[in-house]
N, C-alpha and C positions, 0 to 999 in steps of 0.2 A: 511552573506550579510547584510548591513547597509541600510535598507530600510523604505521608507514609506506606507503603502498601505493604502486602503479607500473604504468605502465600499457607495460612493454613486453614481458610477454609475455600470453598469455591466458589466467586462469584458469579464467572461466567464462562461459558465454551463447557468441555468435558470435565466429570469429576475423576479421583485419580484412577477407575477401573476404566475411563476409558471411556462409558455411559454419558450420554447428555444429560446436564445436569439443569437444574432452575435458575435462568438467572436473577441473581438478588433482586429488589423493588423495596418501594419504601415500608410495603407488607411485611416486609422480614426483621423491622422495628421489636425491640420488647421483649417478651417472653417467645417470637418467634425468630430471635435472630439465630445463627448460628455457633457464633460466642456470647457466652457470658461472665458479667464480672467475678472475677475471681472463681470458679467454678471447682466442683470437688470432681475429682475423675478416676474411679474406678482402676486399681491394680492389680485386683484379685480376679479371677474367674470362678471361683469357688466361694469367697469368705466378702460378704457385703460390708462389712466393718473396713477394709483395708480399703483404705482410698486417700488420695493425696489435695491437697488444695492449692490450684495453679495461681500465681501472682499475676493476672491479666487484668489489664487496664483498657477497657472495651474505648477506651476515647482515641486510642494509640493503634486502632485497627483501620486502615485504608482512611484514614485522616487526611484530610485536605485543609492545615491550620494558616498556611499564608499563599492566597491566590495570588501569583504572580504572573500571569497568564496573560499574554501579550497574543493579538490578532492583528496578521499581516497577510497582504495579498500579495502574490506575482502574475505579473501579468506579460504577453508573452512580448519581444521583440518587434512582430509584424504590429501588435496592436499599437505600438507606441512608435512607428516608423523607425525603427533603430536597428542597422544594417545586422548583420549575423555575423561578421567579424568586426565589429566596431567593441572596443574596449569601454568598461561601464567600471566607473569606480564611485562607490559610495563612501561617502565622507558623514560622517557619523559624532556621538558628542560620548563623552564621557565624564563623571565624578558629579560633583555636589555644588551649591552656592555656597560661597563662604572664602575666607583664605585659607592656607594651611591647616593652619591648628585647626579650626573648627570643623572641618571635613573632615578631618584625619576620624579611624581610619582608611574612610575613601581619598580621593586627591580632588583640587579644584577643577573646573570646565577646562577642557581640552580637546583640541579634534579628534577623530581618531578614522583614519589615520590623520597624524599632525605633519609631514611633510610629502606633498603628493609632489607630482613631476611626472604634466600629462604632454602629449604630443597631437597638435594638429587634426581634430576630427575624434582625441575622445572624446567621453562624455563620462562628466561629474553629477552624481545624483545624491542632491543634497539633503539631508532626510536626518531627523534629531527629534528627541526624546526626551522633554523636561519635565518639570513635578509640581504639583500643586502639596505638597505634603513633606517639604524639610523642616529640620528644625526650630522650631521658634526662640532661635538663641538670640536675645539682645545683646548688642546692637551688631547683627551679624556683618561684614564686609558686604555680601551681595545686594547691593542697590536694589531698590524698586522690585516690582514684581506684584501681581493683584491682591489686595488685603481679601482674608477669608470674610465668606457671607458674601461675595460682592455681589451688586444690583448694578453694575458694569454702568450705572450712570453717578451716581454720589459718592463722597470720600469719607461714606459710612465705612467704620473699622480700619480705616484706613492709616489712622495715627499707629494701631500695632504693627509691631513686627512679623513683616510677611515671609511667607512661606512658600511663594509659590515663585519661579524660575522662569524666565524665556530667555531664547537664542537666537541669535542672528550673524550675520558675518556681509562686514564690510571691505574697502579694497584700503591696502595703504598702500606707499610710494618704494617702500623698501621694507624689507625685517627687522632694520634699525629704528624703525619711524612708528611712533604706539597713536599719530593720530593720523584717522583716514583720509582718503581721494576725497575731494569737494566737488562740487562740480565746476570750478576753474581749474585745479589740479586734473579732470578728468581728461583731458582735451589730448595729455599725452599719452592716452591708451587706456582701454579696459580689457582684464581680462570675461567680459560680460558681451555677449553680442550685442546685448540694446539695452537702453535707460531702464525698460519696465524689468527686465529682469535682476537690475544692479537694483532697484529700489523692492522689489517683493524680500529679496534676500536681506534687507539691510533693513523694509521698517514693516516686513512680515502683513502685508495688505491691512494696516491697522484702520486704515481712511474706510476703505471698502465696508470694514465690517463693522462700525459703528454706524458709518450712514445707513450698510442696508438694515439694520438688526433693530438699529435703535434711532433712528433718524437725528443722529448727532452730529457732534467730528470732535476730534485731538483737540485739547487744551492747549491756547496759545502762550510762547515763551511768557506774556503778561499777566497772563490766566496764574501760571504756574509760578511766577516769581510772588503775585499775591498772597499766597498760600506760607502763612508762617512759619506753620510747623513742618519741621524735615521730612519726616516720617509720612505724616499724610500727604505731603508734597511730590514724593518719589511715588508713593505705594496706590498715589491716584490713580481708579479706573483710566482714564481719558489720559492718563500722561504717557504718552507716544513715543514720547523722550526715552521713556526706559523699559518701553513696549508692552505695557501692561494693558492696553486694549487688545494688544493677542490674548481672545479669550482663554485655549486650551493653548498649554504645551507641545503640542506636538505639529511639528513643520514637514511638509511632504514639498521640497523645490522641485 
């Protein structure tokens, strides 16, 4: 949370003699708050004339101008069967859609951490954080992502440029290699104990939540090659391809 606070009047606990004090309420709005704008204040104890006028800007007192306020649970070990000495690494995202320049000054998507190195019986808790709200720069690098206003069935809005982000993460064969395991390539190992967990991670239960939500499914590769235009092509609700049936941003593996 993006706040300002202040400590010159009291809003709540003891006032400064120590006395319990009132705690503020929406009542102390107005003429009863306990600053006011610009207020004249008294220097003299003797001469009513001598008084000074403070430069206060009542909007800049215990201001709360950008809620950034993020709710997370923990929950404990036993409740999730995970031993009391077993290692828990969270893998996390960081920066913006875009390339370079246009993120700057954040950076592009990134893990974080971006080189992990687990051993035998840890455990990875995949868990990311995307945005329905970057910039609507034409024609930004970041592919696809749901066009605003969506009715998560039509490619209403969808020719604009979107704004909104998702994530996933697939397996490759090496670090040198920028395309992923197929499933003929899988056959030499996953690091994924079963299929269902290599596909939740790579296309985020997209199938799941269009049939239950909306009784639909993903645009097929023909569906999508139909579609002329680039822009509403990628930015289509149902295009699966570049994950935009994940309705919200945020992935909890």
């Amino acid at each position: 949370r993006y706040n300002i606070s202040t400590s010159d009047y009291e809003a709540w606990g003891t006032d400064q003699a120590g006395d319990d004090a009132t705690q503020l309420t929406a009542a102390d709005n107005g003429d009863n708050s306990p600053i006011q704008q610009d207020p004249y204040v008294a220097i003299s104890e003797t001469d009513e004339n001598m008084f000074l006028s403070l430069a206060v800007n009542t909007n800049q007192y215990g201001r709360t101008f950008q809620d950034r306020s993020y709710v997370f649970a923990i929950k404990s070990r036993d409740e999730l069967g995970i031993a009391a000495n077993a290692n828990v690494v969270n893998l996390n995202t960081r920066g913006k859609r875009g390339n370079i320049v246009q993120t700057y000054p954040s950076v592009e998507y990134d893990f974080v951490p971006n080189d992990v190195r687990v051993q035998p019986n840890d455990i990875i808790h995949f868990q990311w954080t995307g945005s329905d709200y970057n910039p609507r720069r034409g024609c930004n690098n970041g592919e696809g992502g749901p066009p605003d206003d969506n009715d998560r069935l039509t490619a209403a809005n969808a020719a604009q440029n979107s704004r909104a982000d998702r994530n996933n993460i697939i397996e490759m064969d090496g670090m040198a290699n920028n395309w992923p395991k197929t499933a003929e390539t899988l056959s030499t190992g996953s690091m994924f104990a079963d299929s269902a967990d290599r596909m939740a991670l790579a296309f985020l239960n997209q199938q799941e939540t269009l049939a239950n939500d909306l009784g639909t499914t993903c645009l097929t590769e023909d569906e999508l090659n139909n579609i002329a235009n680039q822009n509403e092509r990628e930015n289509h609700p149902r295009n699966c391809a570049k994950l935009n049936a994940a309705y919200h941003p945020y992935f909890d593996g």
